[in-house]
N, CA, C and O of each residue as an XYZ file, in Angstrom:
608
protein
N     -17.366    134.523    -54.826
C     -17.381    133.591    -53.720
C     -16.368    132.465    -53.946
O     -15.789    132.028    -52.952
N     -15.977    131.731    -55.658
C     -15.149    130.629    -55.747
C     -14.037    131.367    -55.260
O     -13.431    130.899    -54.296
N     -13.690    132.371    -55.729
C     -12.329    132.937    -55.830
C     -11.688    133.374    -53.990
O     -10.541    133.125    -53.618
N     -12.823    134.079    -53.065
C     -12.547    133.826    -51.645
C     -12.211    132.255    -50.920
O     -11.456    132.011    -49.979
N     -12.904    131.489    -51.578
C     -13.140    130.056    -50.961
C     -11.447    129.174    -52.154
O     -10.941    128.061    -52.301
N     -11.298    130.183    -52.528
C      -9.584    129.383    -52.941
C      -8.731    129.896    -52.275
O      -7.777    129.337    -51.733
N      -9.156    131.569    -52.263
C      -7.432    132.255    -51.659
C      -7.677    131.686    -50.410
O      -6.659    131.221    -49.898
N      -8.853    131.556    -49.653
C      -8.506    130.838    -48.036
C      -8.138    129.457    -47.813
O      -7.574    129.036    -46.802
N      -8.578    128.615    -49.059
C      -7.340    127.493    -49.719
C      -6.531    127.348    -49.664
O      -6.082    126.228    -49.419
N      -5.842    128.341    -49.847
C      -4.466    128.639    -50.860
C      -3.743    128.765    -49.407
O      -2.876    127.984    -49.013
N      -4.318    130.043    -48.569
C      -3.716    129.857    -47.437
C      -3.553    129.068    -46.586
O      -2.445    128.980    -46.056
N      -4.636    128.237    -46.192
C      -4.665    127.424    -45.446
C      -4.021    125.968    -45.360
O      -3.961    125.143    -44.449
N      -3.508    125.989    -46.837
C      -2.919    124.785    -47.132
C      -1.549    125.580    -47.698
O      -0.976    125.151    -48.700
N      -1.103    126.683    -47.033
C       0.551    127.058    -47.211
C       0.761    126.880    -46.029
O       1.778    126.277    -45.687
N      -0.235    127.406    -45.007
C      -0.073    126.776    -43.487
C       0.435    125.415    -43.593
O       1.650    125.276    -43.730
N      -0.022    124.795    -43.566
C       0.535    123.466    -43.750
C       1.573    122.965    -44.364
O       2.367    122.107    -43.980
N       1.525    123.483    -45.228
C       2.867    123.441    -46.415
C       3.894    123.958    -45.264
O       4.584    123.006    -44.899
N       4.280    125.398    -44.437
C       5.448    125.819    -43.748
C       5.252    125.025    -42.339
O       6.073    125.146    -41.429
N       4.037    124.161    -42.230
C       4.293    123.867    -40.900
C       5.599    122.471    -40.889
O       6.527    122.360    -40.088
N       5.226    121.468    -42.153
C       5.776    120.542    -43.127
C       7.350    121.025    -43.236
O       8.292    120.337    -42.843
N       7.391    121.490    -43.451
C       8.840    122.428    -44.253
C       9.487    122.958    -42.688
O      10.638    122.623    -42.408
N       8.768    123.697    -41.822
C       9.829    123.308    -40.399
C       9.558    122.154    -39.800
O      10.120    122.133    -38.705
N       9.200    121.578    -39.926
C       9.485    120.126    -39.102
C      10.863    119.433    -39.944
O      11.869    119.138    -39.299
N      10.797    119.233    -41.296
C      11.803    119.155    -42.257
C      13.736    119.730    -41.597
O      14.790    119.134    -41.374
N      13.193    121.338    -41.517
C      14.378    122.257    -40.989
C      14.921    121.317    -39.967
O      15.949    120.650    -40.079
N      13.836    121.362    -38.633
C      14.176    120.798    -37.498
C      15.044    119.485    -37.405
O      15.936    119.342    -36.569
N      14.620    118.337    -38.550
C      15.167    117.230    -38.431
C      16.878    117.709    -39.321
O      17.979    117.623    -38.777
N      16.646    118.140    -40.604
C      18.328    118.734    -40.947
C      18.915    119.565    -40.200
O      19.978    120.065    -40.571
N      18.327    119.900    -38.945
C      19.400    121.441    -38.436
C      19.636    119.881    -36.944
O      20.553    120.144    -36.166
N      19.153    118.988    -36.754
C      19.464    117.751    -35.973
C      20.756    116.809    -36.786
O      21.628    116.304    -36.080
N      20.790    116.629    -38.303
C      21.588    116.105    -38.933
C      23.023    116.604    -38.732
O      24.132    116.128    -38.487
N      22.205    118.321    -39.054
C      23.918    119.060    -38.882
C      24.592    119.065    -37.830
O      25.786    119.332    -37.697
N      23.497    118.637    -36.722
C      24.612    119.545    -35.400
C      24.976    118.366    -35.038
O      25.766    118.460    -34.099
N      24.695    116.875    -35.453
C      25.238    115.583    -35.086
C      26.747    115.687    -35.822
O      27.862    115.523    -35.325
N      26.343    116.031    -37.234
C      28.037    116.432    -38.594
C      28.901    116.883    -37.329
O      29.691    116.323    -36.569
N      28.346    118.226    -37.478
C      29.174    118.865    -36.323
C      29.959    118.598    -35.063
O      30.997    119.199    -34.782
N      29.456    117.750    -34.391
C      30.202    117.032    -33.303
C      30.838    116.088    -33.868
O      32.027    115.925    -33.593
N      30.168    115.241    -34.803
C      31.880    114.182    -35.024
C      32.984    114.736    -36.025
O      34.120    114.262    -36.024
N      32.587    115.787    -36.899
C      33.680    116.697    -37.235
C      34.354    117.330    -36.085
O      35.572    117.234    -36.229
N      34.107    117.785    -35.274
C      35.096    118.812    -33.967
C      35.557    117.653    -33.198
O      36.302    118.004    -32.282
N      35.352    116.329    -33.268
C      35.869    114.888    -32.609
C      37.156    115.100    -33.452
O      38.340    115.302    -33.181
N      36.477    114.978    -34.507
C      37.555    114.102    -35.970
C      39.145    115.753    -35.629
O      40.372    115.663    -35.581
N      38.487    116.609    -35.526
C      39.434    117.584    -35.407
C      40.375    117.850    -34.155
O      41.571    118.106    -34.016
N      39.227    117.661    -33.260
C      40.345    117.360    -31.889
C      41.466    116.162    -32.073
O      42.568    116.404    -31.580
N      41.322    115.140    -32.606
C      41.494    113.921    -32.949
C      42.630    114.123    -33.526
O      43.555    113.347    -33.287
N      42.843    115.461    -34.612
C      43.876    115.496    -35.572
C      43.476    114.798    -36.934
O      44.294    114.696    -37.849
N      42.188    114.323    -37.025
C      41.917    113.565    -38.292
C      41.245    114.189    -39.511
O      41.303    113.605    -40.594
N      40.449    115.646    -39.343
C      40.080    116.376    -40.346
C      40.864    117.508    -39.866
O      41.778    117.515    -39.043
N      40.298    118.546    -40.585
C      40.685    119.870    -40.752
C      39.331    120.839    -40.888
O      38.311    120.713    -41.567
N      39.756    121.825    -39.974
C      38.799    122.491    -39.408
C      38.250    123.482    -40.198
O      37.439    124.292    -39.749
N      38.662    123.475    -41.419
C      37.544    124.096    -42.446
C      36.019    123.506    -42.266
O      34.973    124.153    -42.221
N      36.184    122.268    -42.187
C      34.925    121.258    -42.531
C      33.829    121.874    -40.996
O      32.625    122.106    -41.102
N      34.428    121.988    -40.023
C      33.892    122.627    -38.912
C      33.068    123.690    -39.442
O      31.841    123.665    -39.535
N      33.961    124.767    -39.832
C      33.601    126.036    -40.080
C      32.418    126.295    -41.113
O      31.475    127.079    -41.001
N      32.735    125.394    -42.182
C      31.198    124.671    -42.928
C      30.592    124.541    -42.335
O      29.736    125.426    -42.359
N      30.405    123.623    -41.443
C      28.827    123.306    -40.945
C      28.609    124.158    -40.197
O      27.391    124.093    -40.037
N      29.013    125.014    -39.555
C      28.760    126.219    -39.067
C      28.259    127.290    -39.562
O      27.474    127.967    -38.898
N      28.581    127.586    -40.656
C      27.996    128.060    -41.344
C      26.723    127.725    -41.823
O      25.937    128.668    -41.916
N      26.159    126.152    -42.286
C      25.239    126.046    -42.596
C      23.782    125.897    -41.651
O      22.573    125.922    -41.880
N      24.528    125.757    -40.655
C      23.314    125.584    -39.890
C      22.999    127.483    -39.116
O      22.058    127.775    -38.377
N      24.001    128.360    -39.557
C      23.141    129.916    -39.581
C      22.498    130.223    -40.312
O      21.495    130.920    -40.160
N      23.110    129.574    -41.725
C      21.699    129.676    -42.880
C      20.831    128.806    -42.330
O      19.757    129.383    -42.499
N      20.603    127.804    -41.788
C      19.205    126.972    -41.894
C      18.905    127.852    -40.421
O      17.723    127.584    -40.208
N      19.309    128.644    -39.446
C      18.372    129.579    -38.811
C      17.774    130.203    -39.109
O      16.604    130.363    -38.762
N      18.615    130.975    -40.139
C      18.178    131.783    -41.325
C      16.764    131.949    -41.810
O      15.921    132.832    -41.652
N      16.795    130.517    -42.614
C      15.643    129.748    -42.956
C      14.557    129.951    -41.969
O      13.702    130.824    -42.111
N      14.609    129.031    -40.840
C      14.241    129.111    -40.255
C      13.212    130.218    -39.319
O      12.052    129.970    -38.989
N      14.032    131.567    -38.984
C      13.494    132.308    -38.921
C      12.826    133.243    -39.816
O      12.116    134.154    -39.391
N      13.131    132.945    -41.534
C      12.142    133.471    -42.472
C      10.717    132.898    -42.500
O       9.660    133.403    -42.877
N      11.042    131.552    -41.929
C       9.459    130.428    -41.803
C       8.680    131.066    -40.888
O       7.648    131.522    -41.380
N       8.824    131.252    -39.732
C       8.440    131.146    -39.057
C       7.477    132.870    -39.033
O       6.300    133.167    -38.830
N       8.593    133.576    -39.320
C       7.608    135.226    -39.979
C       6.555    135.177    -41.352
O       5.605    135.935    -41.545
N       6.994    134.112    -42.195
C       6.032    134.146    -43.436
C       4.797    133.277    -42.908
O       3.744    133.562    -43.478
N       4.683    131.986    -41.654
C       3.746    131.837    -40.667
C       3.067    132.497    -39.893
O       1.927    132.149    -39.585
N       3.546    133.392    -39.512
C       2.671    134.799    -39.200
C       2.371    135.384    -39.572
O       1.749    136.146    -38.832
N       2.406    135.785    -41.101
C       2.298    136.698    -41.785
C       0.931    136.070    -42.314
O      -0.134    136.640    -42.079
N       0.986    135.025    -42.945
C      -0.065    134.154    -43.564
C      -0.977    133.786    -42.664
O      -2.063    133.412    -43.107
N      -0.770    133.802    -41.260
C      -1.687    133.565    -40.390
C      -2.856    134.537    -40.093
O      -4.049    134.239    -40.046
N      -2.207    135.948    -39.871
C      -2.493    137.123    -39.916
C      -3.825    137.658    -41.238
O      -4.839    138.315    -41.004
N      -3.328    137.067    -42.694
C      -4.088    136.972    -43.744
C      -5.165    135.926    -43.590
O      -6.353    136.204    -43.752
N      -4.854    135.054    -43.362
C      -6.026    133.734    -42.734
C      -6.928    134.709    -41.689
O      -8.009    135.193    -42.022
N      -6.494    134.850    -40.777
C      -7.329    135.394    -39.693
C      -8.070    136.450    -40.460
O      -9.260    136.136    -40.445
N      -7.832    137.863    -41.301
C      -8.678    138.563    -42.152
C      -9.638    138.199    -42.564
O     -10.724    138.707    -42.285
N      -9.416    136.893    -43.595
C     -10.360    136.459    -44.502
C     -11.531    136.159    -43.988
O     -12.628    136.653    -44.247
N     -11.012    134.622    -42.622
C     -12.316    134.254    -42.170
C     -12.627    134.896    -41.103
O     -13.496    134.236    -40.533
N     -12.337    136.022    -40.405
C     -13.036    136.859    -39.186
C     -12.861    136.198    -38.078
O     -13.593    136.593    -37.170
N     -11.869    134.977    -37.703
C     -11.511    134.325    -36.681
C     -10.510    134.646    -36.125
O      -9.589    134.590    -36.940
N     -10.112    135.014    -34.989
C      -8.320    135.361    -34.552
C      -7.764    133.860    -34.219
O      -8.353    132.905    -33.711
N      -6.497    133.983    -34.657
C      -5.631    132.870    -34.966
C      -4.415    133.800    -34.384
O      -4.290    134.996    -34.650
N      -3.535    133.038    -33.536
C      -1.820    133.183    -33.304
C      -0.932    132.526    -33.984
O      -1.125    132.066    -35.109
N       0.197    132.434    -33.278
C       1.138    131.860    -33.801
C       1.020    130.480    -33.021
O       1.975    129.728    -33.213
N      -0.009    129.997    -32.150
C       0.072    129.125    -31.470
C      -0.959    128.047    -31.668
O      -1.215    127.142    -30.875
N      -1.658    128.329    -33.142
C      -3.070    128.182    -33.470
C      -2.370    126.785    -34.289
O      -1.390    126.990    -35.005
N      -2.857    125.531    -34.162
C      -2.719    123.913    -34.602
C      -3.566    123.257    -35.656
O      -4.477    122.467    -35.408
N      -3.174    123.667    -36.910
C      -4.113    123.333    -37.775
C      -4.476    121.327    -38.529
O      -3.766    120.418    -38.958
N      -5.695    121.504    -38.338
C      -5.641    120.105    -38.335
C      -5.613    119.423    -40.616
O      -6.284    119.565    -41.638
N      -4.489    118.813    -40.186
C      -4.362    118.381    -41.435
C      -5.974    117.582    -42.057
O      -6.700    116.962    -41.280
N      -6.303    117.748    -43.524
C      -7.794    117.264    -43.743
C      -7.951    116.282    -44.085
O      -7.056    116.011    -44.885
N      -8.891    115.155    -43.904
C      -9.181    114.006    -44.204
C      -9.145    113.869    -45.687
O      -9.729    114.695    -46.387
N      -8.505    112.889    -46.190
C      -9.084    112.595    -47.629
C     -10.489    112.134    -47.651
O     -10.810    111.203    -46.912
N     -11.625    112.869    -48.670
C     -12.416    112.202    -48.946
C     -12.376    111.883    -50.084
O     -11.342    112.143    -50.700
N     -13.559    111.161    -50.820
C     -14.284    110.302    -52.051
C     -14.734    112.368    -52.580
O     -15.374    113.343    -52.185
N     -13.662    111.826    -53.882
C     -14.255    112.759    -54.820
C     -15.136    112.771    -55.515
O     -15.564    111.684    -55.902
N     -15.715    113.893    -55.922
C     -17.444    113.589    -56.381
C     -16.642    114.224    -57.613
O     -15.819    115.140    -57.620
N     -17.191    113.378    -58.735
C     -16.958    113.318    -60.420
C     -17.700    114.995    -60.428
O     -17.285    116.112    -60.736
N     -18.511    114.648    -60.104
C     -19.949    116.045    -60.411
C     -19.245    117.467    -60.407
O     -19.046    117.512    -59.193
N     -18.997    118.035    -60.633
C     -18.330    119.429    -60.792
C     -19.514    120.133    -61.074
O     -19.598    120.263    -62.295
N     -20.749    120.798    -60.317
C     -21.581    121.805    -61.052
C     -20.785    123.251    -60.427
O     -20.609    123.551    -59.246
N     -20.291    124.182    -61.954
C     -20.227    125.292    -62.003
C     -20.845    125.845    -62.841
O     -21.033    125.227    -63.889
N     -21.383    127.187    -62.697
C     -21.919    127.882    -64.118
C     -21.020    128.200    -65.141
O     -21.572    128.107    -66.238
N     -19.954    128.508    -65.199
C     -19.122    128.251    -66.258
C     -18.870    126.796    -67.046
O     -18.665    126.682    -68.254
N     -18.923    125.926    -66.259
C     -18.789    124.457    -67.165
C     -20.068    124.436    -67.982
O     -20.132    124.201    -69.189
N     -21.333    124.783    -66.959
C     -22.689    124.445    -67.757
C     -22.555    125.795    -69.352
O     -23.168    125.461    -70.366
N     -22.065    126.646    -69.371
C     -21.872    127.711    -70.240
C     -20.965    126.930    -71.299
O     -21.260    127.077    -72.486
N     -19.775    126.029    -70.928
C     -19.038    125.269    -71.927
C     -20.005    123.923    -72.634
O     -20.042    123.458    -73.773
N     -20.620    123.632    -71.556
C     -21.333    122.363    -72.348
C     -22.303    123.044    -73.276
O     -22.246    122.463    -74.359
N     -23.394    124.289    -73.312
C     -24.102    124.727    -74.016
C     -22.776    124.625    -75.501
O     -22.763    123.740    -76.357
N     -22.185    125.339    -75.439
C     -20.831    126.041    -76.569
C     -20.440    124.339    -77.088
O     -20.335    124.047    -78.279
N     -20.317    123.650    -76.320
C     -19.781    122.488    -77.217
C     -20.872    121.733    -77.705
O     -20.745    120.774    -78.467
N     -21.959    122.171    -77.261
C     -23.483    121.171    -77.926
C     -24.058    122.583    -79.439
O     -24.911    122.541    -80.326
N     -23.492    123.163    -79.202
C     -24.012    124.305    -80.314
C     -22.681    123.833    -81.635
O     -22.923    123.311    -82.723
N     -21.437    124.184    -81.139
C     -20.418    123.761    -82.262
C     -20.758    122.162    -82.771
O     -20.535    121.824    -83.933
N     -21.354    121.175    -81.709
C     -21.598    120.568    -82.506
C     -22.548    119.674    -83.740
O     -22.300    118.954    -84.707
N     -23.750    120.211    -83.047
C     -24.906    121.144    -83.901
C     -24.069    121.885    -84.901
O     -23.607    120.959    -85.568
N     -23.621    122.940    -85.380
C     -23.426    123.453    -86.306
C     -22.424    122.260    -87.432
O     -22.694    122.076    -88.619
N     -21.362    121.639    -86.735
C     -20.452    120.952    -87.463
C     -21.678    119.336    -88.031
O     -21.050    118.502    -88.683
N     -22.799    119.079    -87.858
C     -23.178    117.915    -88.116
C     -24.703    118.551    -89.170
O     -25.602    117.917    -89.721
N     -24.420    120.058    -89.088
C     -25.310    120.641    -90.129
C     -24.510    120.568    -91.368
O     -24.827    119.952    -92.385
N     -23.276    121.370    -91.147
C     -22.320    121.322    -92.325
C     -22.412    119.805    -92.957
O     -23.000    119.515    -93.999
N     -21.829    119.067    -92.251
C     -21.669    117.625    -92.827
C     -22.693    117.080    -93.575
O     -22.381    116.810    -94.734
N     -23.769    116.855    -93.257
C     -25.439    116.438    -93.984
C     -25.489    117.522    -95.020
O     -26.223    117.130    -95.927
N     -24.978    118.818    -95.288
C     -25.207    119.896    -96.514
C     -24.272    119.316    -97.623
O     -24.685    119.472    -98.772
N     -23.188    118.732    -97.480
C     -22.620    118.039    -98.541
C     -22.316    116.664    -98.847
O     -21.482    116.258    -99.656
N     -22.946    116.114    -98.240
C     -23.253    114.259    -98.331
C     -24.170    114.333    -99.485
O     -25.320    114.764    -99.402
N     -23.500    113.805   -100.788
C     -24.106    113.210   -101.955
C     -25.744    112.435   -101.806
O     -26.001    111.580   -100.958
N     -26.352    112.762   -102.441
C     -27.904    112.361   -102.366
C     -27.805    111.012   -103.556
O     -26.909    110.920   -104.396
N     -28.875    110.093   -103.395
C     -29.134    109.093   -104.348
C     -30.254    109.728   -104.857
O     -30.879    110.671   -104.373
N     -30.394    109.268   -105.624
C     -32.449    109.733   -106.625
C     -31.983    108.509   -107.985
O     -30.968    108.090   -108.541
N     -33.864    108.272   -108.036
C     -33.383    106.716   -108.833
C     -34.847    107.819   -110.100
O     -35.626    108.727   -109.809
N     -34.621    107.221   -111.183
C     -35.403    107.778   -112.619
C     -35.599    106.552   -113.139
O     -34.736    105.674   -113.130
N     -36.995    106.401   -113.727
C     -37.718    105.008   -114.150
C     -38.276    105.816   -115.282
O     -38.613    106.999   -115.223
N     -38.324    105.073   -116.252
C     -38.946    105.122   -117.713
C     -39.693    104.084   -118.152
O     -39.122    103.010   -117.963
N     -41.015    103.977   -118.794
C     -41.419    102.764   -118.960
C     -42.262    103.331   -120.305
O     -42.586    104.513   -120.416
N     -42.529    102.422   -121.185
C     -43.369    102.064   -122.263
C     -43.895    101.444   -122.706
O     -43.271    100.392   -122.570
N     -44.921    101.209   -123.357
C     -46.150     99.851   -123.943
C     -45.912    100.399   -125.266
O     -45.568    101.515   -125.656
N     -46.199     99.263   -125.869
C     -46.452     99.730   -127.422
C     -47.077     98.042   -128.191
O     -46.794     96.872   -127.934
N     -47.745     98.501   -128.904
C     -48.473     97.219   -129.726
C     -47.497     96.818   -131.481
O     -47.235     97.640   -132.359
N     -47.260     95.743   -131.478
C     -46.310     95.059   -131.902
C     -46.852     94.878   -133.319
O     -47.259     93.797   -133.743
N     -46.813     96.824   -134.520
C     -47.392     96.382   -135.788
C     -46.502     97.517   -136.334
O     -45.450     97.894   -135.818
N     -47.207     98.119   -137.714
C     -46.439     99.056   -138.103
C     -46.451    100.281   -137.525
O     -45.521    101.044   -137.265
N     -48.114    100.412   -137.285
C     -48.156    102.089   -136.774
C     -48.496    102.141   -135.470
O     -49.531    101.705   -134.966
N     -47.539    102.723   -134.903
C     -47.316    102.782   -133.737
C     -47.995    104.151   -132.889
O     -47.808    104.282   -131.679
């Protein structure tokens, strides 16, 4: 059950992650095509050289590129989302980013409670060892009377 309730985690917050990442595209493929017009100014102009054109031309087919790899690995992952939880989802489906809450310290898993047994046993065993070779005191008393003649 942890391991379903992560991979739909995992997905659901890559959703987000590519929705993040094209909005990103959108604003640099806006940067470029601004480059772009005052480079083809600067060139009409006679003031650059139209390599620099042909660059940004280029880069903004790779950032379609991009672009259209996002937008299929969003469907693709959507498609896997929709599996997991038995809900149909499109490509048109608006996922709502999650509130931060107040983290709870408390972590109960059965594996942690399995580590705390293991670290209360090792240390039980390590505070047996220790008390088996800690030096002991012991005190020895001798005492005698005797009457103060020859024969004793």
């Amino acid at each position: 059950m942890y391991s379903l309730r992560q991979r739909v985690s995992q997905l659901y917050f890559g959703l987000l992650l590519l929705d993040s990442q094209d909005s990103l595209l959108a604003l640099h493929r806006r940067d470029l095509e601004g480059a772009l017009q005052k480079n083809k100014a600067a060139v009409d102009n006679g003031v650059a050289i139209p390599n620099n054109v042909l660059l940004l031309e280029a880069e903004l087919l790779t950032l379609a590129q991009r672009s259209t790899a996002q937008r299929l690995e969003r469907r693709a992952t959507l498609e896997m989302l929709s599996l997991l939880t038995g809900q149909s989802l499109n490509e048109n489906t608006v996922l709502e980013r999650p509130v931060p809450i107040a983290m709870n310290t408390d972590i109960i898993r059965p594996e942690l409670r399995m580590f705390e047994w293991q670290n209360r046993q090792v240390e039980a065993k390590i505070r047996q060892l220790s008390t088996r070779y800690i030096p002991t005191v012991g005190l020895f008393g001798q005492g005698g009377y005797g009457r103060p003649a020859l024969n004793f």
